[in-house]
C-alpha positions in Angstrom: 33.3 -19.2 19.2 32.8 -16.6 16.6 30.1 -13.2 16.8 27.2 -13.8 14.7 26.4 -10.9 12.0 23.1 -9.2 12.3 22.0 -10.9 9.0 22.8 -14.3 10.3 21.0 -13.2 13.5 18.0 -13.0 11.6 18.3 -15.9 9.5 18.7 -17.9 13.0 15.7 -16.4 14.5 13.5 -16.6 12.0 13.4 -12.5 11.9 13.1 -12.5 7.9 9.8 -14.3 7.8 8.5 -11.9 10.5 10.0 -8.5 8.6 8.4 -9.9 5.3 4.9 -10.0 7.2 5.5 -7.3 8.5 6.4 -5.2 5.1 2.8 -7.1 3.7 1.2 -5.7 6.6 1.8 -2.1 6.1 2.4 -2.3 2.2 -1.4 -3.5 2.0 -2.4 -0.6 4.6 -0.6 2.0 2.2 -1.9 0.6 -1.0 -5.5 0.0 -0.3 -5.8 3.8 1.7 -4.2 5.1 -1.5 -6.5 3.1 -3.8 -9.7 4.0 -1.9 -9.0 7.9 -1.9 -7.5 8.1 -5.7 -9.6 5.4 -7.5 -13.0 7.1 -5.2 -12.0 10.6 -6.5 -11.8 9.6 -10.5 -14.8 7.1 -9.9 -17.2 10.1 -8.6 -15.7 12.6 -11.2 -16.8 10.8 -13.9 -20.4 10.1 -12.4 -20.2 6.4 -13.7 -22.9 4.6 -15.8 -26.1 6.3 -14.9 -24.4 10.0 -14.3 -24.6 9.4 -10.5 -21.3 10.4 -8.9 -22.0 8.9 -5.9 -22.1 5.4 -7.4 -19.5 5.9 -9.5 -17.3 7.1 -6.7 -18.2 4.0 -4.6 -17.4 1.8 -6.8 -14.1 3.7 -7.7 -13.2 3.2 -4.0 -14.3 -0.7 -3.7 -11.8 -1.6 -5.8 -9.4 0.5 -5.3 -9.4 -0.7 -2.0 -9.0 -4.3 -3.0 -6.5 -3.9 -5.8 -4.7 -1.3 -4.1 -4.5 -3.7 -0.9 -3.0 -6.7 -3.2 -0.8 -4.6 -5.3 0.6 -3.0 -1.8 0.8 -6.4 -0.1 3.0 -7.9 -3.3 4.9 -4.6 -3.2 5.8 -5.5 0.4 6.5 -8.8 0.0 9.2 -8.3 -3.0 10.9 -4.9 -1.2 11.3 -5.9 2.0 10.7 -3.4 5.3 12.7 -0.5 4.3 11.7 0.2 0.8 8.1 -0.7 1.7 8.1 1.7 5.1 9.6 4.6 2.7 6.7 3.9 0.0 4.1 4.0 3.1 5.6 7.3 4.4 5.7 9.0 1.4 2.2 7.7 0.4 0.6 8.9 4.1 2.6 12.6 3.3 0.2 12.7 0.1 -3.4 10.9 1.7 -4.8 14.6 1.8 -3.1 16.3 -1.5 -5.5 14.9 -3.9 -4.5 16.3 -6.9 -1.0 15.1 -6.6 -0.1 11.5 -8.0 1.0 8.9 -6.1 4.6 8.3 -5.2 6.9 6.7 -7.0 
């Protein structure tokens, strides 16, 4: 009888499925926080519509909540854990520097 690797480990027990969902999880956490504070801050700049920066800035935050949140759950579902948990670190270093852009 021969050792299993740590990949075939995780094939076996199904831990793939779980690190994907996991990966979705926090990649949609990253990318909607990210959307809501970058796409609220050029939405109220620019005062929207009727001038009011308020409304502007809400709406800037709406959806970059919801495209930020899809974009960040695809992102996690394609990198896997690792590259994901890097991209959320690196994004929740840079949730308070708002004039830097967003990592890469």
């Amino acid at each position: 009888m021969r050792h299993l690797t740590l990949s075939e480990v995780n094939q076996v027990s199904g831990g793939d499925f779980f690190e994907m969902v996991g990966a979705i999880i926090i990649g949609s956490v990253a990318g909607a926080s990210s959307g809501i504070l970058k796409a609220g801050t050029v939405g109220g700049n620019s005062g929207g519509i009727l001038g009011a920066g308020i409304f502007g800035g809400a709406g800037g935050a709406l959806i970059g909540a919801i495209t930020g949140g899809v974009q960040g759950a695809l992102y996690g579902m394609i990198n896997s854990w690792d590259k994901t948990l890097e991209w959320f670190n690196n994004t929740a270093e840079q949730w308070f520097d708002m004039i830097s852009p967003l990592p890469k």
